[in-house]
OpenMM code with the backbone's topology and positions (N, CA, C; nanometers):
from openmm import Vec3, app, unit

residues = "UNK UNK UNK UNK UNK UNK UNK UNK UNK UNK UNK UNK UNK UNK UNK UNK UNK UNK UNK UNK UNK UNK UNK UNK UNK UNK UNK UNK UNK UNK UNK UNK UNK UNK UNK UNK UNK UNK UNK UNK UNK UNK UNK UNK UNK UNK UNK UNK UNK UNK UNK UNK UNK UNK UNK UNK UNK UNK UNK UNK UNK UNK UNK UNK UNK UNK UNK UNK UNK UNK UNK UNK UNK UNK UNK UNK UNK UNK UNK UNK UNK UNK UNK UNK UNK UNK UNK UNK UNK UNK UNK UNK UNK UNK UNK UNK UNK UNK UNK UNK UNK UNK UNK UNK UNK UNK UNK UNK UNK UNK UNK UNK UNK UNK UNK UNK UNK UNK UNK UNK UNK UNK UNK UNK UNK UNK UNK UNK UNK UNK UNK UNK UNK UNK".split()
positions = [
    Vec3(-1.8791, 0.1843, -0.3372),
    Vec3(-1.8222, 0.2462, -0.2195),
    Vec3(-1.8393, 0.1570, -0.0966),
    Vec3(-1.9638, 0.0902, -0.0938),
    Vec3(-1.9619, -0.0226, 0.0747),
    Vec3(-1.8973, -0.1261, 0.0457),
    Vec3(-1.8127, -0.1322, -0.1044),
    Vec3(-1.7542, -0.2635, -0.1026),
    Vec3(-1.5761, -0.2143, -0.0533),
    Vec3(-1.5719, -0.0731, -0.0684),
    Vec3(-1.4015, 0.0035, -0.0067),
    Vec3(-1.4784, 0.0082, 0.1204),
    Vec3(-1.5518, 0.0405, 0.1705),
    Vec3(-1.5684, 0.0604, 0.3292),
    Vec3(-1.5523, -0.0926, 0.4496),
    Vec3(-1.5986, -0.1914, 0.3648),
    Vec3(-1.5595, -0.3122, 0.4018),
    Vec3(-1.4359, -0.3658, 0.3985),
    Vec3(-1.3740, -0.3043, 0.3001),
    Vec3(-1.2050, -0.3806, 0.2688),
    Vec3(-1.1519, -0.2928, 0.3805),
    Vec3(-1.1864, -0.1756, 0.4292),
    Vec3(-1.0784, -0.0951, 0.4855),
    Vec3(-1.1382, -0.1172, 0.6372),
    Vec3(-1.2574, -0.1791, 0.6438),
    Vec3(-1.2956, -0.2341, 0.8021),
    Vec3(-1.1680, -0.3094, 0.8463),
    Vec3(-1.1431, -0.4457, 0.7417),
    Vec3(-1.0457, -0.5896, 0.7881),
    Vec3(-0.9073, -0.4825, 0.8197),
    Vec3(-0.9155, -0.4266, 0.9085),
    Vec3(-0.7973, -0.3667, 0.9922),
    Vec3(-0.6903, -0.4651, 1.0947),
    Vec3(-0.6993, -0.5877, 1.0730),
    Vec3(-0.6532, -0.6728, 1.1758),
    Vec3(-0.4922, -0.6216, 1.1845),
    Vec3(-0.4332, -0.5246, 1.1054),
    Vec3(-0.3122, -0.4886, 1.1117),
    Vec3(-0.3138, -0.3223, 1.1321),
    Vec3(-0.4088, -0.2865, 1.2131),
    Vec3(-0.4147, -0.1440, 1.2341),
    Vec3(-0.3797, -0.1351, 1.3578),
    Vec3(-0.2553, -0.0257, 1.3488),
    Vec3(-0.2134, -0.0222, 1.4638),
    Vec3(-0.0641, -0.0352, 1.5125),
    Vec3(0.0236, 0.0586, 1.5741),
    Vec3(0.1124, 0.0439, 1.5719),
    Vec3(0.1822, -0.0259, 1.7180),
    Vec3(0.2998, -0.1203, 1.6538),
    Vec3(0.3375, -0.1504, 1.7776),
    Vec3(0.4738, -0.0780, 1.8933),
    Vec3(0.5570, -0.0695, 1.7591),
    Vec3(0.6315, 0.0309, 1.8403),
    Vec3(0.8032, -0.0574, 1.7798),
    Vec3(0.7677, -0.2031, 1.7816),
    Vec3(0.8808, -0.3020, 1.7735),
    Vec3(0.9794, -0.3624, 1.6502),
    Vec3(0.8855, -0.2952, 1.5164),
    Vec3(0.9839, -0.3461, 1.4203),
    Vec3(1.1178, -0.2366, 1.3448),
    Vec3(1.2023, -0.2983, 1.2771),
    Vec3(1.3501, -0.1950, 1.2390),
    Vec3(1.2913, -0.0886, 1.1664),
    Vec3(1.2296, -0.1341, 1.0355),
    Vec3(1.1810, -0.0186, 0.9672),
    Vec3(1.0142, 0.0330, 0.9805),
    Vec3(1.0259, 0.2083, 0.9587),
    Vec3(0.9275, 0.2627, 1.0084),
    Vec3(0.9164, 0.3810, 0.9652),
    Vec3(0.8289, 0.4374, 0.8541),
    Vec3(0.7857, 0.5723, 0.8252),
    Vec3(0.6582, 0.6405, 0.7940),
    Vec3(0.6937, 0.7640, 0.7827),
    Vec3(0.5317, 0.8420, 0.7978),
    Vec3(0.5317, 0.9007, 0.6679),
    Vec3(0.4276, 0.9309, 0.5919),
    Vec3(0.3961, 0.9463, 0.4455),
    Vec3(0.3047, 1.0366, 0.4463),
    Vec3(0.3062, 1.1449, 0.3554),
    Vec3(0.1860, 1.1998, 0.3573),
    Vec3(0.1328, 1.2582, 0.2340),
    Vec3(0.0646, 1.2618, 0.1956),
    Vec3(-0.0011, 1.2736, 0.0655),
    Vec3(-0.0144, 1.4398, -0.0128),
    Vec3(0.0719, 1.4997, -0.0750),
    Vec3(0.0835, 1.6535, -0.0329),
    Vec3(-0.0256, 1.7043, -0.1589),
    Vec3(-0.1552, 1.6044, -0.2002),
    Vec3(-0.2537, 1.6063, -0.2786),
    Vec3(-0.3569, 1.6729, -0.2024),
    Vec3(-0.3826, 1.5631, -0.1024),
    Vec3(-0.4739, 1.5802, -0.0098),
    Vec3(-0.4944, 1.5580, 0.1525),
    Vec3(-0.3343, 1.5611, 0.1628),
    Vec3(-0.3229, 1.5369, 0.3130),
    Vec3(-0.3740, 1.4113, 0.4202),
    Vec3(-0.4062, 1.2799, 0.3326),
    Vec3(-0.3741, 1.2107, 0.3970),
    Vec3(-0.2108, 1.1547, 0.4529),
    Vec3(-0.2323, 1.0882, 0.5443),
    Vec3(-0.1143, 1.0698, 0.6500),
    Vec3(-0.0925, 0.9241, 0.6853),
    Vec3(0.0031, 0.8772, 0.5838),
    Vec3(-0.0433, 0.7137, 0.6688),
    Vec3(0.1148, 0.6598, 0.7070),
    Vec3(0.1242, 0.6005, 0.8735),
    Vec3(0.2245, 0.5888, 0.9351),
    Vec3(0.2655, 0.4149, 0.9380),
    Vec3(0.3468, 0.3632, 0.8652),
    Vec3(0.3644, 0.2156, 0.8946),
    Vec3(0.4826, 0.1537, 0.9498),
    Vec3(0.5113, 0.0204, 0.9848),
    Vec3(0.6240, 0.0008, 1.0576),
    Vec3(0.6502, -0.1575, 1.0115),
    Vec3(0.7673, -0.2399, 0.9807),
    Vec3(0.7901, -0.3546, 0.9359),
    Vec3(0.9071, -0.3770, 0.9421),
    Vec3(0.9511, -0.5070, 0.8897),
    Vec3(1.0488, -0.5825, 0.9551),
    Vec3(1.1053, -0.6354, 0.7923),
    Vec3(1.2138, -0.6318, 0.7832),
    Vec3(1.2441, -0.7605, 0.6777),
    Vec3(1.3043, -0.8631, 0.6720),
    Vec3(1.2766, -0.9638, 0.5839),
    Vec3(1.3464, -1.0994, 0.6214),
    Vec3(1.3636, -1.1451, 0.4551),
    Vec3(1.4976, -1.1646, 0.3749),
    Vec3(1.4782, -1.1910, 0.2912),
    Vec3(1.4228, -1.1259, 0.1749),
    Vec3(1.4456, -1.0209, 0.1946),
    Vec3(1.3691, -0.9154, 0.0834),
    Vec3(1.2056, -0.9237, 0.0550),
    Vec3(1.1688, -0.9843, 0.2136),
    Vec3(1.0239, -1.0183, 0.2088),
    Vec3(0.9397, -0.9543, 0.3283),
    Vec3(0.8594, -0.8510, 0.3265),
    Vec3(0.8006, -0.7553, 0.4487),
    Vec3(0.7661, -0.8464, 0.5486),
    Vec3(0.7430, -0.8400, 0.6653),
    Vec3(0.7142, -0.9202, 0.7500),
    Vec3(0.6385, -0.8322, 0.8589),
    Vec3(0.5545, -0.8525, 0.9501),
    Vec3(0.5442, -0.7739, 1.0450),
    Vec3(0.4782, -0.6263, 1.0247),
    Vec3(0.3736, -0.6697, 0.8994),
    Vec3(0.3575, -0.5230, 0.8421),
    Vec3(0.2487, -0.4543, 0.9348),
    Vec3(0.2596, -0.3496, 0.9945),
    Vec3(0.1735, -0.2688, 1.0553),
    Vec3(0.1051, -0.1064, 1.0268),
    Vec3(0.0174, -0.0775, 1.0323),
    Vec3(-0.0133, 0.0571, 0.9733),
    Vec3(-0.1294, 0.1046, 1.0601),
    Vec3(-0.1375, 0.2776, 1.0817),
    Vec3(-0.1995, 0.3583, 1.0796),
    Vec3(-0.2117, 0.4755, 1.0125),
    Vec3(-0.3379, 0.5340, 1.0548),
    Vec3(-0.2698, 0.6998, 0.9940),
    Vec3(-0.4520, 0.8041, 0.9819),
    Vec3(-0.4194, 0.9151, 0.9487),
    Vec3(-0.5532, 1.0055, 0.9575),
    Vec3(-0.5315, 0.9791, 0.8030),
    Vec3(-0.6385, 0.9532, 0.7178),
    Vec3(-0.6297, 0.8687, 0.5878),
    Vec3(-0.7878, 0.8580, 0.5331),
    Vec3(-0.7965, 0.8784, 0.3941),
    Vec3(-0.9370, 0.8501, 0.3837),
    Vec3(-0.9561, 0.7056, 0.3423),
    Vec3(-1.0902, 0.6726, 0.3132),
    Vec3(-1.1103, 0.4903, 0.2842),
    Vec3(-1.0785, 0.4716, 0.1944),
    Vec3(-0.9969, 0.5353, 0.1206),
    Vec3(-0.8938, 0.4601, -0.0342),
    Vec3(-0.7647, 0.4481, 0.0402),
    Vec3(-0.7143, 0.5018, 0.1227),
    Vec3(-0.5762, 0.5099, 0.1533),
    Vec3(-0.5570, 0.3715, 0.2337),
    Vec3(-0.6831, 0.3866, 0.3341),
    Vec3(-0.7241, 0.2555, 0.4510),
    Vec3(-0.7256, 0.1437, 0.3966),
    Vec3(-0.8258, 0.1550, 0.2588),
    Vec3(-0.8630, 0.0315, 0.2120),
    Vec3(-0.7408, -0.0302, 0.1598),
    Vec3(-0.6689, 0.0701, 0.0682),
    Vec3(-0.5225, 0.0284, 0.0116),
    Vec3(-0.4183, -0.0608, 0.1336),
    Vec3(-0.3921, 0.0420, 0.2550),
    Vec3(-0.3205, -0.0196, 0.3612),
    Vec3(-0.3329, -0.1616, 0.3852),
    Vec3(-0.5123, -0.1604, 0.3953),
    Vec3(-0.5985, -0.3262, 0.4484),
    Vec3(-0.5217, -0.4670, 0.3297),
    Vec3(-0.5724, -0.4131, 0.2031),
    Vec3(-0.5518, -0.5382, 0.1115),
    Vec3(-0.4289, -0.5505, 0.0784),
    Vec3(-0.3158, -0.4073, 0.1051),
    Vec3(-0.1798, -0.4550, 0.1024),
    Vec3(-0.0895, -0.5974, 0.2195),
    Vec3(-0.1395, -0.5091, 0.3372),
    Vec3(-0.0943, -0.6137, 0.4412),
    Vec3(-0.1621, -0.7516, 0.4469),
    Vec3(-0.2727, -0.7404, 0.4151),
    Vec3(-0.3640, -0.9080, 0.3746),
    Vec3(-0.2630, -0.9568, 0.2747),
    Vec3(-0.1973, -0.8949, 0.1569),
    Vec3(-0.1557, -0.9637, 0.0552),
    Vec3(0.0076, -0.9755, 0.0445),
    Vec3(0.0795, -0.9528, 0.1802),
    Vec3(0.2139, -0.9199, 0.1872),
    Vec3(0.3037, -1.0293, 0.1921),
    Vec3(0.2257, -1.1699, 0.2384),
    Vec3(0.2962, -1.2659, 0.1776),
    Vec3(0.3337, -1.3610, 0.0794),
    Vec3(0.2591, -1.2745, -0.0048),
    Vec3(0.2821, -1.2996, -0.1195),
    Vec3(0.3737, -1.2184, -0.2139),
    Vec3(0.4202, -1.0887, -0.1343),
    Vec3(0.5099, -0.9945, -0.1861),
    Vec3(0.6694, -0.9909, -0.1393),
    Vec3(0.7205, -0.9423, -0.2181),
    Vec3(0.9011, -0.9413, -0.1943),
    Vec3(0.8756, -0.7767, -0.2235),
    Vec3(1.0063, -0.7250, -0.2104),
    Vec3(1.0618, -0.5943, -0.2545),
    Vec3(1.0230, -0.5636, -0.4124),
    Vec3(1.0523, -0.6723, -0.5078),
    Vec3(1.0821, -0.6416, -0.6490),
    Vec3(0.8929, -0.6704, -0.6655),
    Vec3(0.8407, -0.7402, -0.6056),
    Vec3(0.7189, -0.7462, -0.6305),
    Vec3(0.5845, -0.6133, -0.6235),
    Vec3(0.7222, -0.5099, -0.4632),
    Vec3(0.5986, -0.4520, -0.4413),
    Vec3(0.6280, -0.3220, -0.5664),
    Vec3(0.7580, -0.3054, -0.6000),
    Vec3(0.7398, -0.2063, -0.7347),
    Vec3(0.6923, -0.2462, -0.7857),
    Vec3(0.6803, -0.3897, -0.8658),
    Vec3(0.5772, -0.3972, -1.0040),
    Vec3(0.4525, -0.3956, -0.9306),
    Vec3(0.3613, -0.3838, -0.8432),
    Vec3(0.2571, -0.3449, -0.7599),
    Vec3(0.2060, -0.2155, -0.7681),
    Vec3(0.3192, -0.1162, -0.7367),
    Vec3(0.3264, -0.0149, -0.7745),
    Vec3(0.3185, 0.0521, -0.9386),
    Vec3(0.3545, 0.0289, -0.9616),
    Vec3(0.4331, 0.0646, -1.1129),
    Vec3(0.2904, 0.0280, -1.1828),
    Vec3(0.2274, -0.0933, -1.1619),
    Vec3(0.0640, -0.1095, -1.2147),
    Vec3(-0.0261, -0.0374, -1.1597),
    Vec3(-0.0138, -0.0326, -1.0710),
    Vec3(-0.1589, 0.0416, -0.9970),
    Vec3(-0.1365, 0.1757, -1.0813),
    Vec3(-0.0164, 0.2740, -1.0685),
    Vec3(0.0449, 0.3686, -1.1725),
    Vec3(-0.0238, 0.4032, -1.3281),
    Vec3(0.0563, 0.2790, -1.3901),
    Vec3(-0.0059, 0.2231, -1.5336),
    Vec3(-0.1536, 0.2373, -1.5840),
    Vec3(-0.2133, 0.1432, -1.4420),
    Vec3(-0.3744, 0.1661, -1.4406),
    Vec3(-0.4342, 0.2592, -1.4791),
    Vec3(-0.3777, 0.3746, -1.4033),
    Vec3(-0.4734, 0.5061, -1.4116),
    Vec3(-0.4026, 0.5818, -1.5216),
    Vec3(-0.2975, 0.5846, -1.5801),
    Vec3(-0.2352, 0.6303, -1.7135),
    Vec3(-0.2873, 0.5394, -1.8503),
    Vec3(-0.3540, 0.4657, -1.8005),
    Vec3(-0.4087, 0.4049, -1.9393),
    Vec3(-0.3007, 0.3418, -1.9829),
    Vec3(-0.1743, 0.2919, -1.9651),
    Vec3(-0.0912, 0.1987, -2.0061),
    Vec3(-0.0737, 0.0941, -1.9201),
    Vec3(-0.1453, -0.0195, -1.9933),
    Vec3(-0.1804, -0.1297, -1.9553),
    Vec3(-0.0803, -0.2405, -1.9566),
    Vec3(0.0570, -0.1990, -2.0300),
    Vec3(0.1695, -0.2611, -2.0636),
    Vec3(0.2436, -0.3114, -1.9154),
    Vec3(0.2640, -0.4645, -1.9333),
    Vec3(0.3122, -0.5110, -1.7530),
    Vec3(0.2443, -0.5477, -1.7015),
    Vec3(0.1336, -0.6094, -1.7693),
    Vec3(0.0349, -0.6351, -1.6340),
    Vec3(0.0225, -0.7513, -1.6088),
    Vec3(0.1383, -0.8062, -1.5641),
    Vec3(0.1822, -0.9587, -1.5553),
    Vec3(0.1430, -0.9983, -1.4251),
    Vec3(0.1917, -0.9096, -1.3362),
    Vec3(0.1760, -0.9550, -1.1558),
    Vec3(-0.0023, -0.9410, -1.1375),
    Vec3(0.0075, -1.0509, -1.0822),
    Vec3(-0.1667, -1.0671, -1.0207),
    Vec3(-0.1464, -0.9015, -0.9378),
    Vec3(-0.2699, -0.8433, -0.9194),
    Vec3(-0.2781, -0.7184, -0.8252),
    Vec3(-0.4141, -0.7418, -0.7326),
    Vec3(-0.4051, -0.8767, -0.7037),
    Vec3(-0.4307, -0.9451, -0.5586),
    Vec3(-0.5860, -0.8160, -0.5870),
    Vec3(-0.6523, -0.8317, -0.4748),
    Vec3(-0.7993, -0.7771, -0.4426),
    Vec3(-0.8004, -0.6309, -0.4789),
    Vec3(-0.6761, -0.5623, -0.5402),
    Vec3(-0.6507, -0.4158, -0.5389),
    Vec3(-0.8038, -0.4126, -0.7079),
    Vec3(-0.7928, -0.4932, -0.7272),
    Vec3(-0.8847, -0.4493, -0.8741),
    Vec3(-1.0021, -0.4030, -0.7987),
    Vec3(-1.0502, -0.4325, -0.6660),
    Vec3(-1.1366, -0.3861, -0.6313),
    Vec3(-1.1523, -0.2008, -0.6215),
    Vec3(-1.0077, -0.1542, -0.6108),
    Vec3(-1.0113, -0.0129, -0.6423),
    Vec3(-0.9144, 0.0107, -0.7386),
    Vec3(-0.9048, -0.0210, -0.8154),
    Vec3(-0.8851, 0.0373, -0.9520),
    Vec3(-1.0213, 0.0574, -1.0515),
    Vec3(-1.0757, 0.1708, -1.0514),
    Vec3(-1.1848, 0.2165, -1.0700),
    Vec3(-1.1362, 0.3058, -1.1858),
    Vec3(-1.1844, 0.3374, -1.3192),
    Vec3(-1.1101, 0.4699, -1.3929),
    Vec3(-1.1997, 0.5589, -1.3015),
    Vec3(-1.3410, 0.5493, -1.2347),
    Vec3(-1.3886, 0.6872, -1.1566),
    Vec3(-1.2683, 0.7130, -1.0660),
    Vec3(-1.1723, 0.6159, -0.9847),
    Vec3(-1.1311, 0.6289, -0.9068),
    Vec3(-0.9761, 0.7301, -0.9124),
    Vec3(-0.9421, 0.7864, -1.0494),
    Vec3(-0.8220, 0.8260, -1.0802),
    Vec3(-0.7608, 0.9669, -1.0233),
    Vec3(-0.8652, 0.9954, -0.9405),
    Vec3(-0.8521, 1.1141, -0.8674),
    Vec3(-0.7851, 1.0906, -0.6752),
    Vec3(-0.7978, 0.9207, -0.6593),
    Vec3(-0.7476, 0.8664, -0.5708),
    Vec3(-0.6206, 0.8007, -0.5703),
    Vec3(-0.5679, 0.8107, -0.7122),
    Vec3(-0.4448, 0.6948, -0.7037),
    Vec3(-0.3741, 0.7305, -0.6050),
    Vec3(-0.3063, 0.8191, -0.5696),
    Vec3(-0.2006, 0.8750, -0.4395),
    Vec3(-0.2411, 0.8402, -0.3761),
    Vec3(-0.3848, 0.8312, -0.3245),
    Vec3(-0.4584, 0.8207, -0.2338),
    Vec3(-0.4074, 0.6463, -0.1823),
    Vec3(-0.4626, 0.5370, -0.3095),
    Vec3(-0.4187, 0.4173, -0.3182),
    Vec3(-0.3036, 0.3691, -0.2990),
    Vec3(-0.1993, 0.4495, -0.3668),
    Vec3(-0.0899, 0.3876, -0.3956),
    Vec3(0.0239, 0.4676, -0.2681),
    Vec3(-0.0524, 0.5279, -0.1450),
    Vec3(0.0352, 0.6064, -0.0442),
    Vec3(0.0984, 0.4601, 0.0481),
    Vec3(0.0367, 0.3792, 0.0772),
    Vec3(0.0654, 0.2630, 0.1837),
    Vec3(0.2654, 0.2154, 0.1255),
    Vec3(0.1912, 0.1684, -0.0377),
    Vec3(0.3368, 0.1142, -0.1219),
    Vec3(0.4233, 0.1995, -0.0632),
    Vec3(0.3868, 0.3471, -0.1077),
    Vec3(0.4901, 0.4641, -0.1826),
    Vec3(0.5480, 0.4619, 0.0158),
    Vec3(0.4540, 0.4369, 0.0973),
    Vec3(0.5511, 0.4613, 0.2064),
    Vec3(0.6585, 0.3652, 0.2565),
    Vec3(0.5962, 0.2058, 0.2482),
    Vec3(0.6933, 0.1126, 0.2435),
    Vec3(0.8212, 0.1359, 0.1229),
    Vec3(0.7890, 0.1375, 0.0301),
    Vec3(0.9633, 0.1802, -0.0911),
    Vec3(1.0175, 0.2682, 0.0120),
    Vec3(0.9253, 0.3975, 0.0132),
    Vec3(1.0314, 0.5126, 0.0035),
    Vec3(1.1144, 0.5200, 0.2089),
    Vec3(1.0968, 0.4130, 0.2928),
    Vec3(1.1554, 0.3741, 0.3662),
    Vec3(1.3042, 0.3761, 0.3630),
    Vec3(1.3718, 0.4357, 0.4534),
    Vec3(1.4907, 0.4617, 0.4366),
    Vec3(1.6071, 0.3599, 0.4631),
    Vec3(1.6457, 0.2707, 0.3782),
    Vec3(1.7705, 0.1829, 0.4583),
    Vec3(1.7004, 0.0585, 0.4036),
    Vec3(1.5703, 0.0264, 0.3020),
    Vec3(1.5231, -0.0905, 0.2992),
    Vec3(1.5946, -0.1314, 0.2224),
    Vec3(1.7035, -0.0747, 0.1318),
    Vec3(1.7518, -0.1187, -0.0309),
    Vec3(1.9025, -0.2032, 0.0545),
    Vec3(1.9242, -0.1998, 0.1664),
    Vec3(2.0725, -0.1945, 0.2410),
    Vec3(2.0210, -0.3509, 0.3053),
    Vec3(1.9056, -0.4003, 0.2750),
    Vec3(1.8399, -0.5067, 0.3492),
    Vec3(1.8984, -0.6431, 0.2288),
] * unit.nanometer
topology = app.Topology()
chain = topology.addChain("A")
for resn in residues:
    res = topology.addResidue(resn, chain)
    for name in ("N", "CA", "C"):
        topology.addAtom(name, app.Element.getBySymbol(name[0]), res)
């Protein structure tokens, strides 16, 4: 647990600015976290990724190591991102081709009661309205 409380400290992208095209609010209808982000695209590649939200330290921590790891991500990257972290906690291990960058740090099987929790940051960037038109 002080090793998620540390990942979800590196907040250097907490915080909203107000300035990029795309921008939505997510909320977790598990457990009511709320996490609000905002980004830009260039190339089918996030840019400009920003986030807040009332969120617990899986949701935070998720937000933290996503935006640390976003340049290394495209669109098609962040579903298979998704789609594993998914897999993970279903015990189908099939696909597990894409590196999942520092996220192994919470992929925990204790942790399977958090995946939504984890996987809310992604699920809010996809489910962004107008990103597929990019």
């Amino acid at each position: 647990m002080e090793q998620i409380i540390k990942i979800a400290a590196q907040n250097n992208f907490y915080g909203l600015k107000g300035r990029s095209k795309f921008k939505n609010v997510l909320k977790n209808k598990n457990c009511g976290d709320e996490i609000k982000i905002e980004f830009d695209l260039e190339k089918k590649k996030i840019i400009n990724f920003r986030y807040e939200g009332e969120a617990c330290i899986y949701c935070l921590a998720s937000a933290s190591l996503l935006s640390k790891n976003l340049n290394k991500l495209n669109l098609e990257n962040l579903h298979k991102l998704q789609k594993q972290i998914y897999d993970f906690f279903s015990n189908n291990k099939r696909n597990q081709t894409l590196a999942i960058f520092d996220f192994k740090q919470l992929l925990k099987k204790e942790n399977v009661s958090r995946k939504d929790c984890i996987g809310l940051p992604i699920n809010a960037i996809l489910n962004t309205e107008g990103i597929d038109d990019c």
